[in-house]
Structure formats: C-alpha cells, structure tokens
C-alpha positions as CSV (number, residue, x, y, z in Angstrom):
1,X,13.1,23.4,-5.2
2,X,12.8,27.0,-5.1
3,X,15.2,28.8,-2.5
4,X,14.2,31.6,-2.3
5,X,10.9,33.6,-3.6
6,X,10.5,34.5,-7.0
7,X,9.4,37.3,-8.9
8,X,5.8,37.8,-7.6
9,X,5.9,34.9,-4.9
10,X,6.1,37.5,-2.1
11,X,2.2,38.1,-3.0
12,X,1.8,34.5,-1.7
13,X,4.6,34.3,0.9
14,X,4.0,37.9,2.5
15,X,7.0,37.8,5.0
16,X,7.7,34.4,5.0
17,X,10.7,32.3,3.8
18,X,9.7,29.5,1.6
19,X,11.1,27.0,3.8
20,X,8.6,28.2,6.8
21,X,5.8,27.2,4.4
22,X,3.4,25.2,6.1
23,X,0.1,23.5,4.7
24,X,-2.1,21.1,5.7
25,X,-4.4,17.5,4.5
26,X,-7.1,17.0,7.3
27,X,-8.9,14.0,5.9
28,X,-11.5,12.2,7.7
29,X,-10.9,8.1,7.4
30,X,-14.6,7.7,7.2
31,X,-14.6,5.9,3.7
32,X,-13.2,5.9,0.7
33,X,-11.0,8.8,-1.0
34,X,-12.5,11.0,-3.6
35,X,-10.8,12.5,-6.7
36,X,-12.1,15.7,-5.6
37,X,-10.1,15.0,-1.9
38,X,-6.8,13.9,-3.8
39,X,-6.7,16.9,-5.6
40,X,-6.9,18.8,-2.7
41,X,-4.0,16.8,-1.3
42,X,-1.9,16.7,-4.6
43,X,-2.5,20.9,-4.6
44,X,-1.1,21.1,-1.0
45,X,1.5,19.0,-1.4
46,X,2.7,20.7,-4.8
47,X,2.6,23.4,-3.2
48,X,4.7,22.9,-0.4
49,X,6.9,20.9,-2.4
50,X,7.7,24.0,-4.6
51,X,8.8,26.1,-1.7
52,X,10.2,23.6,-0.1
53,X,7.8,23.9,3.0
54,X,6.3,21.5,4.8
55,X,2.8,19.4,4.1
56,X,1.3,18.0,7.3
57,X,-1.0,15.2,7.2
58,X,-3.8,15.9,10.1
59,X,-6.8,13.2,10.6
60,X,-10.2,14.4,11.4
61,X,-11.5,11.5,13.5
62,X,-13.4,13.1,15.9
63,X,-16.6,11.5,14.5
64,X,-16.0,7.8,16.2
65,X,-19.1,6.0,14.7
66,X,-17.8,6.1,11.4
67,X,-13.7,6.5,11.8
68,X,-12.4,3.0,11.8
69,X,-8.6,2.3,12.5
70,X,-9.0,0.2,9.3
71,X,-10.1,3.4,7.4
72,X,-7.4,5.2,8.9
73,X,-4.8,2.9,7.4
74,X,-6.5,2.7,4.0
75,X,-6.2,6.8,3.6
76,X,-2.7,6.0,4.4
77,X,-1.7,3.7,2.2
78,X,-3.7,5.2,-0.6
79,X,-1.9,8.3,0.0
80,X,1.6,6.6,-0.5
81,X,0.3,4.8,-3.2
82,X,-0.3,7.9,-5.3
83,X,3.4,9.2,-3.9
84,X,1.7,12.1,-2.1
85,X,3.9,12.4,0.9
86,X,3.7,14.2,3.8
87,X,6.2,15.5,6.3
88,X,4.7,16.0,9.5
89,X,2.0,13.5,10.9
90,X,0.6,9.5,11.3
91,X,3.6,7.8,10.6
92,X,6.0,10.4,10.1
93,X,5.7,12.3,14.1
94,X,6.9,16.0,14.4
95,X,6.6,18.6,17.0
96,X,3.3,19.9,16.8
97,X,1.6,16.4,17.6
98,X,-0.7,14.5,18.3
99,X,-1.7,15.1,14.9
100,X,-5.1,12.7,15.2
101,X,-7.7,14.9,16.2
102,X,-9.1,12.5,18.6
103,X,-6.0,12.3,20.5
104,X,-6.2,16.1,21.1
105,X,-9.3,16.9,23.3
106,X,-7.7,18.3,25.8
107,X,-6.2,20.8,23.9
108,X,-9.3,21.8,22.4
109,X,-10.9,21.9,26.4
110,X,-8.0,24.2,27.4
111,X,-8.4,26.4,24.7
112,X,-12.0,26.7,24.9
113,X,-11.4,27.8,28.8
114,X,-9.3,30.3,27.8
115,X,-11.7,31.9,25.2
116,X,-14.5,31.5,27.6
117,X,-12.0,33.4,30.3
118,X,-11.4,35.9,28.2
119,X,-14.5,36.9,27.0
120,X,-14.3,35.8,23.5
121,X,-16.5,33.2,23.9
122,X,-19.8,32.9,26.0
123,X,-22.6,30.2,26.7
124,X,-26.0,29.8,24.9
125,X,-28.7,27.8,26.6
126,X,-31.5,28.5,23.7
127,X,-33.2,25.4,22.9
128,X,-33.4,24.4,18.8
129,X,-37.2,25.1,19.4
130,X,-36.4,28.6,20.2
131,X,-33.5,28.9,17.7
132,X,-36.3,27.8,14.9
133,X,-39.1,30.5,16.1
134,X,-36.7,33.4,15.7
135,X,-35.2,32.7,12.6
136,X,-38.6,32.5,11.0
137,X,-39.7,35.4,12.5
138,X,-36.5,37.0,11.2
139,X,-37.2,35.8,7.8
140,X,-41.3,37.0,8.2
141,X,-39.5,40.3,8.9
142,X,-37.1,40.5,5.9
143,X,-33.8,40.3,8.5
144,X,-30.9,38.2,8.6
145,X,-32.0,34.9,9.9
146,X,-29.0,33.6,11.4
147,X,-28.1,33.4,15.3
148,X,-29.3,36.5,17.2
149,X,-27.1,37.0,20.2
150,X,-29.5,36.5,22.5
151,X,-27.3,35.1,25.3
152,X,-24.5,37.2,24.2
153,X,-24.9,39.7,27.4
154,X,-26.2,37.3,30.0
155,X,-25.8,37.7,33.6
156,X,-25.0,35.2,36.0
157,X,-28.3,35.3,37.5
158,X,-29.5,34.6,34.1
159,X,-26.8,31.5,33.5
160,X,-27.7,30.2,36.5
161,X,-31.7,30.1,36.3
162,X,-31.1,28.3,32.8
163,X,-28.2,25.7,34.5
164,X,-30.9,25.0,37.1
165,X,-33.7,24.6,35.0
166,X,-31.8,21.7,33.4
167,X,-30.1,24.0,30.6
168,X,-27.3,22.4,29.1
169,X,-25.5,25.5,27.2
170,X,-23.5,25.2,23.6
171,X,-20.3,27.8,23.7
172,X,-20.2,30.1,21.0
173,X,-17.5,32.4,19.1
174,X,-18.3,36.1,19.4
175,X,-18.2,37.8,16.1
176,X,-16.7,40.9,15.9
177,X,-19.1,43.6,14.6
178,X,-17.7,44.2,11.3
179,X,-17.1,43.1,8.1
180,X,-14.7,40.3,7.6
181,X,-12.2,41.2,4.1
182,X,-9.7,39.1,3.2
183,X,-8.3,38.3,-0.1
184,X,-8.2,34.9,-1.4
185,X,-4.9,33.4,-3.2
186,X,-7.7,32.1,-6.2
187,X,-10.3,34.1,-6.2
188,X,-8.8,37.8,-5.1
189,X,-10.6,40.0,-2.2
190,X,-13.2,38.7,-0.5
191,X,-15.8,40.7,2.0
192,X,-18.5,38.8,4.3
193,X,-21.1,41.5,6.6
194,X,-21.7,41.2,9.7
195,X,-25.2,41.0,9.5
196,X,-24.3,37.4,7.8
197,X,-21.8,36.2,10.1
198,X,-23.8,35.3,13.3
199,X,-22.1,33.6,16.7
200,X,-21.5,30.0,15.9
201,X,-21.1,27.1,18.1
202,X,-17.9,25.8,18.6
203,X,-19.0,23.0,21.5
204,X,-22.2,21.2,21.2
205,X,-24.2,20.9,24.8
206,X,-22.8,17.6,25.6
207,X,-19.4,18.9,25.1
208,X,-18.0,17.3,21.7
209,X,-16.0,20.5,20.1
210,X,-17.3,20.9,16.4
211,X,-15.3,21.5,13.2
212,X,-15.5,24.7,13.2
213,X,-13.3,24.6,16.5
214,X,-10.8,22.0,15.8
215,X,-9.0,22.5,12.2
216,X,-8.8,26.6,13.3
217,X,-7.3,25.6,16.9
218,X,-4.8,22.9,15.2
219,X,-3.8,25.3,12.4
220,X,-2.7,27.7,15.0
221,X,-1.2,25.6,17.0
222,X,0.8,23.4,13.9
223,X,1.5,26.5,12.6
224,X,0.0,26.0,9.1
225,X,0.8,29.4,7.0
226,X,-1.1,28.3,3.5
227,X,-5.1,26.8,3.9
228,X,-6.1,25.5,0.1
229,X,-9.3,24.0,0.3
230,X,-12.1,23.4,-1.6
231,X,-14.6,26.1,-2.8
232,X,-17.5,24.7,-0.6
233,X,-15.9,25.3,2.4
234,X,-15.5,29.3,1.6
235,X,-18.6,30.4,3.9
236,X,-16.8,28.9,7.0
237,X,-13.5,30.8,6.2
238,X,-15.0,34.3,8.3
239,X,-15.8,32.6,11.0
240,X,-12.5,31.1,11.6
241,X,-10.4,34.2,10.7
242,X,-12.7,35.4,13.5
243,X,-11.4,32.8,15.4
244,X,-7.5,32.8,14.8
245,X,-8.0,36.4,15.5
246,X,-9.0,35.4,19.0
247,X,-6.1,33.1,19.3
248,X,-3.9,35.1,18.7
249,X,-5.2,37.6,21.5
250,X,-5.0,34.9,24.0
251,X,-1.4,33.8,23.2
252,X,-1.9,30.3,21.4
253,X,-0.5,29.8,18.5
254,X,1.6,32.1,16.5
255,X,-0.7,34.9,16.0
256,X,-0.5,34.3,12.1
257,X,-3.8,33.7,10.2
258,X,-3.0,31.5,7.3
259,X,-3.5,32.6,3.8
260,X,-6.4,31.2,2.2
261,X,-7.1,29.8,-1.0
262,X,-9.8,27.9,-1.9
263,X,-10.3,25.6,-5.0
264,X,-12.7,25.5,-7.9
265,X,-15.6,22.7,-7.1
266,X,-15.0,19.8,-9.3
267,X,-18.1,19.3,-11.4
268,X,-19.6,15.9,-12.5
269,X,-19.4,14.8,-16.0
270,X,-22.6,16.9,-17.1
271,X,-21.5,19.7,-15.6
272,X,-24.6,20.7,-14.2
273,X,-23.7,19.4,-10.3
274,X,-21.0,18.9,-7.8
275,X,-19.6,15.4,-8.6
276,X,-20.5,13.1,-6.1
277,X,-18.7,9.9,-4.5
278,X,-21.5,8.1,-6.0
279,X,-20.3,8.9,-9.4
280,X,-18.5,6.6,-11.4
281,X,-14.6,7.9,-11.6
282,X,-15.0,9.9,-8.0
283,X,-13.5,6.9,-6.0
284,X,-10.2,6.1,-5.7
285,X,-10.4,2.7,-5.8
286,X,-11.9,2.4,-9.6
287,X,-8.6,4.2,-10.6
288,X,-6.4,1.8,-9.0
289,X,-8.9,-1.1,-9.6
290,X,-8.0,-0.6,-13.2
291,X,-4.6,0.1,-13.2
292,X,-3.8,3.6,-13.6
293,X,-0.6,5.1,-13.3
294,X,-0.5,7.4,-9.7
295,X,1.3,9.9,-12.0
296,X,-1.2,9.9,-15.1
297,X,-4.1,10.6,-12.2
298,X,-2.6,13.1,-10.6
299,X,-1.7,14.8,-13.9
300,X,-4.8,15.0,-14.8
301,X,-6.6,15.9,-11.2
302,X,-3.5,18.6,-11.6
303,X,-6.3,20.0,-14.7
304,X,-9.0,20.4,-12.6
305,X,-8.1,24.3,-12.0
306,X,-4.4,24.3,-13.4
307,X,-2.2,24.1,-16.3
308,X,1.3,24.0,-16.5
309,X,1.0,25.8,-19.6
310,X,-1.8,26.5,-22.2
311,X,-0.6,24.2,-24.7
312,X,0.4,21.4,-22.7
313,X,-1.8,18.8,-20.8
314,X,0.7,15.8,-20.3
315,X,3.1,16.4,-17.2
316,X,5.6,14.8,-14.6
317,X,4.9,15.5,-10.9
318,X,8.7,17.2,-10.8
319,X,7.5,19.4,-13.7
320,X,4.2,20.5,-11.9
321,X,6.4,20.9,-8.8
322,X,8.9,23.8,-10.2
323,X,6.0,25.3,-12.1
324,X,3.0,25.4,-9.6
325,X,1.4,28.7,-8.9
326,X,-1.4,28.6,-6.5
327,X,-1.9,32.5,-8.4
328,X,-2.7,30.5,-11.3
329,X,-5.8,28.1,-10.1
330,X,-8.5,28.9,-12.6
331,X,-11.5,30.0,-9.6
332,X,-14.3,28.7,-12.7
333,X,-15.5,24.9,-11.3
334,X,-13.8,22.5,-13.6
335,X,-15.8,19.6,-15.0
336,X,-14.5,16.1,-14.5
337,X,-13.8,14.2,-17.8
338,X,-13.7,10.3,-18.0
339,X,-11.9,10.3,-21.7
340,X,-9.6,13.3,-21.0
341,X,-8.5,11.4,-17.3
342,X,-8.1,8.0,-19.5
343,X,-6.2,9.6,-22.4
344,X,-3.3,11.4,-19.9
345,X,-3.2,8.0,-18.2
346,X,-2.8,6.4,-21.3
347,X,0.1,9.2,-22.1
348,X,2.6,8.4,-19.1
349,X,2.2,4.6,-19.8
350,X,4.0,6.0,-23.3
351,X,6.3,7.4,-21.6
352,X,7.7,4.1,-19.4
353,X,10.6,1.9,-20.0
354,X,9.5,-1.4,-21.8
355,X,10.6,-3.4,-19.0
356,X,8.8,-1.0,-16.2
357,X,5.7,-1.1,-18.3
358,X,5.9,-5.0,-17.9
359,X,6.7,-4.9,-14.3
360,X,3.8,-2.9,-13.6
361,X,1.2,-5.1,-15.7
362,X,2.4,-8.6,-14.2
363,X,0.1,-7.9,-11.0
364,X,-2.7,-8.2,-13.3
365,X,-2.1,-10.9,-15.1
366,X,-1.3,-12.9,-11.6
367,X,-4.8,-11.6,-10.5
368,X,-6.1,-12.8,-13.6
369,X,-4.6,-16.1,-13.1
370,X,-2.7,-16.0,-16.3
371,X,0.5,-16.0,-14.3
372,X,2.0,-17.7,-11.0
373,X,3.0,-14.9,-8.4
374,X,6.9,-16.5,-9.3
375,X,6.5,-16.3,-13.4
376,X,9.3,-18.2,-14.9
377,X,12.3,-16.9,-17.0
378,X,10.6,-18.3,-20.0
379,X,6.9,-16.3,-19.2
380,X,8.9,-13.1,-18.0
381,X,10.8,-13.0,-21.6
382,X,7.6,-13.7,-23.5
383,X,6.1,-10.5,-21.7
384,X,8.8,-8.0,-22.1
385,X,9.0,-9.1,-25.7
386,X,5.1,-8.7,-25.7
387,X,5.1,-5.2,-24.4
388,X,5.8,-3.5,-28.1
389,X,2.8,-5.0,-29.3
390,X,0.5,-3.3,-26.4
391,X,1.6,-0.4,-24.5
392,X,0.8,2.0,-27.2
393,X,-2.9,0.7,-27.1
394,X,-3.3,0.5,-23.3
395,X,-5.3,3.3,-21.3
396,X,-4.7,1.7,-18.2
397,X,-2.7,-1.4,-16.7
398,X,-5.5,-3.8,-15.7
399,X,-6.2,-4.0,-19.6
400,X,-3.4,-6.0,-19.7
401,X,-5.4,-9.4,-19.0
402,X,-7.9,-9.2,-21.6
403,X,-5.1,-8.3,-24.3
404,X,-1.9,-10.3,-23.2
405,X,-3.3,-13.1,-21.0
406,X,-3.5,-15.5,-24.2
407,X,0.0,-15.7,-25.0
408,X,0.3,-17.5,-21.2
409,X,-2.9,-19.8,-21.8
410,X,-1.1,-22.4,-22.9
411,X,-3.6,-25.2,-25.1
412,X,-6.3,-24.3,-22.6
413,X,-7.5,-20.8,-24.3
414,X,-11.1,-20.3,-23.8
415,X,-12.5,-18.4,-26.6
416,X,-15.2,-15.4,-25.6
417,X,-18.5,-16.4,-26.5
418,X,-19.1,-13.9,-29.2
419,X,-16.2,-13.9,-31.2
420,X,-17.3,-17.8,-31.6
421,X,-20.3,-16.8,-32.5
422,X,-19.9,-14.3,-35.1
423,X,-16.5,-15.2,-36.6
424,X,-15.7,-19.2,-36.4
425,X,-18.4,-19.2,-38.4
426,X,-19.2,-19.9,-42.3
427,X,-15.7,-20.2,-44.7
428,X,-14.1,-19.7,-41.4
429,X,-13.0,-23.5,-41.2
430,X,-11.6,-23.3,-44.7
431,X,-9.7,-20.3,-43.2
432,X,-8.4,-22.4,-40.2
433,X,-7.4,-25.2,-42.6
434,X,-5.3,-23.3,-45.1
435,X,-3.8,-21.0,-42.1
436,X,-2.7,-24.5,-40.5
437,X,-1.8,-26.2,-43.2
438,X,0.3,-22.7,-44.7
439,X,1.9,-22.6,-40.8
440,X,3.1,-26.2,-40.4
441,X,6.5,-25.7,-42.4
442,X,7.4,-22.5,-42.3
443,X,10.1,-20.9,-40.3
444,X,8.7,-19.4,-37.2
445,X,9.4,-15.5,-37.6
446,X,6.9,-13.1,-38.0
447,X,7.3,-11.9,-41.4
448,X,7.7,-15.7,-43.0
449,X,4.3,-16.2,-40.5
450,X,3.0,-13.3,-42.7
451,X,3.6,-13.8,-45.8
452,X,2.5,-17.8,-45.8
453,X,-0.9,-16.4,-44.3
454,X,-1.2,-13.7,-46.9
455,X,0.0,-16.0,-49.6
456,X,-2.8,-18.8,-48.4
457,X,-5.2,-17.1,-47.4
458,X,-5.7,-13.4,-49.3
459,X,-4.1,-15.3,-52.8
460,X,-5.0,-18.4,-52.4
461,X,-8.7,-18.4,-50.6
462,X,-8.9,-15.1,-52.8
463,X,-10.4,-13.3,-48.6
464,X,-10.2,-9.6,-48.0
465,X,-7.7,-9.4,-45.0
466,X,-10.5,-8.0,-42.6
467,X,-12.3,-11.6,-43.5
468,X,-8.8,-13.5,-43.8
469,X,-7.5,-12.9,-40.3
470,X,-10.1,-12.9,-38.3
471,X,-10.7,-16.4,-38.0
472,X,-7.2,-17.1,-36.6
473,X,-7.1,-13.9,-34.9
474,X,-10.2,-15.5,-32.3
475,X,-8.3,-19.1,-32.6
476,X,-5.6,-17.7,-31.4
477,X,-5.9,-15.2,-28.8
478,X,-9.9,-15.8,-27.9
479,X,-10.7,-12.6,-29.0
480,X,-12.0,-10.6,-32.0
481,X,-9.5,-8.0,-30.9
482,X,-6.1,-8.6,-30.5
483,X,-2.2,-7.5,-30.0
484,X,-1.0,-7.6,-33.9
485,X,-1.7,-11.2,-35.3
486,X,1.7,-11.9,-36.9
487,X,4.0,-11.2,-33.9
488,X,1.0,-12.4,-31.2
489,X,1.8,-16.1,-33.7
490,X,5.6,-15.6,-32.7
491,X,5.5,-15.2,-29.4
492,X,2.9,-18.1,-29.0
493,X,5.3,-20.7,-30.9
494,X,4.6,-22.8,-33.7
495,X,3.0,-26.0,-31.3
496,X,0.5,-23.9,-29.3
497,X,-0.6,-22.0,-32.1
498,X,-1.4,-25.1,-34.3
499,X,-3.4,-26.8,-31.4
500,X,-5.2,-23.5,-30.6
501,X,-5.6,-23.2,-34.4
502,X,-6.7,-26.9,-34.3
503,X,-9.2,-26.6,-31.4
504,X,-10.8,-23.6,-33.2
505,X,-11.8,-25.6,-35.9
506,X,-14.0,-28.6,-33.7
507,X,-15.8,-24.8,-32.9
508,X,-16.7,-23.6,-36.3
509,X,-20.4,-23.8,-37.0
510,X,-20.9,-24.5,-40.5
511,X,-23.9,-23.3,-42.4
C-alpha cells in the first residue's frame, strides 16, 4: 500500500492523506450483476486499495417492486466471490450507516426541510401536461427546452391557490446561474451552461426522493472523497455538484465535493453500441457458470480502460493494486472481447499450483456427476496426476467435465453420438482389435502403451497416426478430442481400458 502520495498523486488527492480516501459501490439488487457494474466496482476498490482508503459498499433499494432481499444477498455474495471487498457497509457496519438506502428516508426528509428552509430548494406544482407544452414551444422557438423556472419565484398566495386546487408539488434544486466547470480525473476539464442545466426534481409529488437526491445526500454525509462512475452518468454530475454545493451551505456533510471520474462506456462486441445485459458475456453468472477464475475476469475487466503497462495484458490483483492510476483510464469506450476475456482467464489458470488447479475443477466434475461430493483417495490421485495433461488447454474450469470426466466413468463411458458416427466406423474395428490385442501384455506405463500402439497399429496396420488413434481415442475417453491418449491409457488402468476398448468395438459400423 502506498503511505503516502506519490509523485503526481496530489493531482488526485488535492489535500487529502491517502488513508482519508473514501469511494463508494451503490448497486441496486434489482437483478443480476453486469461486467460493466463489476468493473466499476473492481475500479473503486483498486483504487482505494492503492491508497489505502476506504471502499464503502452503499445499496440503492429505494425501488421496492424490484429490490428483493434475495437480490440483495446474491450482489453480496457475488461480490465476495470475485474478492472485491469492501470496508464500510451490509455486512461489514461503520459509522456513517444505515448504508441501505431504504433504511435512510428520514435522512433524506430532514435534509430536504433544510434545503426547502433555506431557500435552496422550492416547490413546483406544474402538471406534466404543462411541462410538455413549454418545452415544445421552447424547442418551436430554438431555446433550451429544459425546465423553465416557472415556480421558482412563487408567492404564498400562489402555493396556496395550487395546494387548494388539489396541487400536489415536486421539490426542485435551484441551479445556480452559471456555468458548472469541473475537471474530471479521466477526461480533464469539464464545463456544462446554465442554459442546459435546468431545476431538477429531487422529490416526486407523492414524496419518494429520486436519485438524483439520494447518492449526493449519502456521499456527503459518508464522506466519500473519490466518485468513479460510469461515462453515462456524466450529465447528472452538474446537477449534484450543484447540490453538494448546497450541503455544504447548510452544514451537512463535510463541505467537500468529491472528485469525479467517470469511466469509458463498455462497448458490445461490434463496437457499434453500449453492451447490454442482454448480451452474451455481460452477466455475471455465465462467467462463473463456466468456471472462470475471479482473478482472470477481473484482469481483464481491469482492460476495459487500463493497462498496467503497454506491453503487458496478464496481471495479479496485488499488481493492479500498487500500479493503479485513475490518471491513466483511457476516456475512449473500450469494446468488450469474448476471446481476449477467455485467453487472460485461460492465463491465470497457467499460473495455479497443480493441486489448486485440481481443487478448483472438482466442483465440476461433482456437478457433472463424474464425482461423489467425498471423492476417494484413489479418484483424488487420479485427478492431480491428470491435471498435467489439461490445465494448459483449459480456458475456463467448467471445461473440466467434458475433458477429464472419462477417466472417473468407470465401464459405463457413454460415447458422444458423433464421434461414433464418424470414427468407430470402417477399419476402425481392425484398429480396436490390434490396439487390444497390442495392450493385453504389455507393462502399463505410458511410453510401453506407446510404443505397442505405434508398433501395431502405424507398422503393423501400416495407419497414418491421425487415422491410427482415433479409434481408441473415442473408445476411450467418448470423445474425438481428448487429454493426450497415451497417458489418458495410464491413468485409466489396463482393465477399464480393455473393456472400454471392448465395448467400442460391439459400436463399430462396418461398411
């Protein structure tokens, strides 16, 4: 961890020590996660984590017909899952709690009182009807067609004849009349006009505060110093500078606006449009569905907008940690990948210990059914020793079924339709004969298992070894692709590889 700022981290930490770093995840537990919210998640929390600052987890539930305590708990767990974890929040308490949104409505009452009190904030009773006439007028007239202050001055008199003509009024923020400059930590100096930054609402009529009030009036109160967030959420930044400015002139809070920095969109595979959660590879689950390594995805979500150096794709979480530079986040959208994402994955499975990378595929193969959830001694030993023979050709975990559940099939190995089809076919029971007839005697190592197959069947049968082994590749482990033959023969055991050898044979569909 850094202890104190280095060259150039005062233009990111202004005054502050690193330690007083605070940043914040607000999901909202309505469904499932998104690569493009983990990324926002892993940059906060790599952020924090290399200043030694804090990362606060805050839920937006405030929208009760589709938060579900359920949904809450999957974000949660998903969250430790990938190791992204937080230091303030569900689970963890601190001081600036509750630190569920619904929990805090009072809050967000009081302080809407107090803006009201002080003038910062005023009532609006125009109907959506009325709201709708004068923005097309605006737009007839070639002006700004956002809201037009009309209840910005009004009387009480006024107020009152709309309260009794049934009225029921939204509170809005009152803009300041000038432009709004501040400079981004990704994309540099910002300016928004006043002519384009009309009075928003910050309570709807019935009451229910709005985004727009909630994550300013938390990250005031929480003190959060840092906000990165995602690009498409730049045109609301103004409005709530406007607001923390507000804040801070009614005491709550600790007068601070955080420093923004907002993150390049993340782009579907085409490139062409913001990747959606109907994409496939933009849910979270499909990632751990298929076994990939928390550290190879958030390497390469760590891509989407960073590098850890121009030459260098593949990294530890610790590594991104000490090198992470918010300074650096490419402000360009970044296009999402498939391959790329399955290739760095398939880089930190490399880079486990054999017996980890075994650990780690055995939930698979008990899903599969291949294993019991209690393997034996025996089963365990077979699949370390296996784990040479795979984990260079693995992209993700959950391919472990499909290449090492034969070796725990026992004499019950079903063989995949196809590779019946087009392989124990032909000269392929002449193959299966001389392979079990060469295998019968010999002693049970792979290079004696290699050299009686060559001998019988690439001398003797006088086969190419592409047309050879294939045969006894499919008898063997069901499939026309395969861990390497001779070894796969090993680890199988000279009985079970004669009966699967056997059974292959009553399959063979001579022509």
């Amino acid at each position: 961890m850094t202890e104190r700022p280095a060259p150039g981290d005062k233009d990111v930490l202004g005054e502050l020590a690193p330690a007083e770093v605070r940043v914040r995840f607000p999901p909202s537990p309505t469904g499932l996660l998104t690569v493009g919210n983990i990324r926002s998640a892993l940059f906060n929390w790599a952020f924090a984590r290399h200043f030694g600052g804090k990362l606060v987890l805050r839920i937006e539930d405030t929208d009760q017909a589709r938060n579900t305590p359920e949904a809450l708990g999957y974000t949660l767990e998903s969250l430790r899952w990938l190791g992204l974890t937080w230091d303030e929040g569900p689970e963890a308490g601190g001081d600036f709690g509750p630190y569920l949104q619904s929990e805090r409505m009072e809050v967000y009452a009081d302080v809407v009182a107090k803006l009201m009190a002080a003038g910062k904030a005023y009532h609006c009773y125009c109907s959506q009807d009325e709201l709708d006439e004068r923005r097309e007028t605006a737009r007839e007239e070639g002006r700004p067609s956002g809201y037009d202050g009309h209840c910005r001055e009004l009387t009480p008199e006024n107020s009152k004849a709309y309260a009794d003509a049934g009225r029921r009024p939204v509170v809005r923020l009152r803009m300041p009349d000038r432009p709004i400059v501040f400079d981004d930590l990704v994309r540099g100096e910002i300016t928004f006009l006043p002519e384009n930054l009309g009075d928003y609402v910050l309570v709807r009529a019935n009451g229910y505060p709005l985004y727009p009030l909630v994550n300013p009036v938390d990250d005031a109160l929480m003190n959060i110093t840092h906000v990165l967030r995602g690009e498409d959420l730049l045109s609301s930044t103004p409005r709530q500078i406007a607001l923390y400015a507000a804040l801070a002139e009614i005491g709550i809070g600790s007068g601070r606006t955080p420093r923004f920095g907002h993150l390049p969109m993340v782009m579907g595979p085409e490139g062409n449009k913001k990747l959606s959660k109907r994409d496939i590879g933009a849910g979270l689950d499909e990632y751990r569905t298929q076994g990939f390594l928390p550290a190879g995805l958030l390497n390469y979500l760590a891509l989407l907008g960073w590098s850890i150096a121009d030459d260098r794709d593949v990294f530890t979480m610790a590594e991104m940690i000490e090198a992470f530079d918010i300074r650096k986040v490419n402000s360009n959208a970044a296009r999402f990948d498939q391959q790329k994402c399955e290739a760095i994955n398939a880089a930190h499975m490399r880079m486990l210990p054999p017996d980890e990378f075994a650990a780690r595929t055995l939930p698979f193969l008990v899903a599969a059914g291949y294993l019991p959830a209690e393997p034996s001694a025996d089963q365990l030993a077979v699949l370390r020793a296996a784990v040479p023979l795979v984990q260079e050709r693995m992209d993700a975990l959950g391919e472990a079924a499909e290449l090492l559940g034969f070796l725990f099939a026992g004499t019950q190995l079903k063989i995949a339709p196809d590779a019946a089809a087009k392989v124990l076919t032909g000269d392929a029971g002449a193959v299966l004969t001389a392979s079990a007839k060469a295998l019968a005697e010999v002693d049970w190592t792979t290079a004696a298992i290699e050299t009686a197959l060559r001998s019988a069947l690439v001398d003797g049968l006088g086969l190419k070894p592409k047309h050879a082994f294939g045969p006894v590749r499919v008898a063997i482990s069901g499939r026309r692709v395969s861990p390497p033959l001779f070894e796969s023969l090993e680890l199988l055991g000279r009985d079970v590889s004669l009966r699967r050898i056997e059974q292959a044979l009553a399959k063979v569909v001579e022509h």
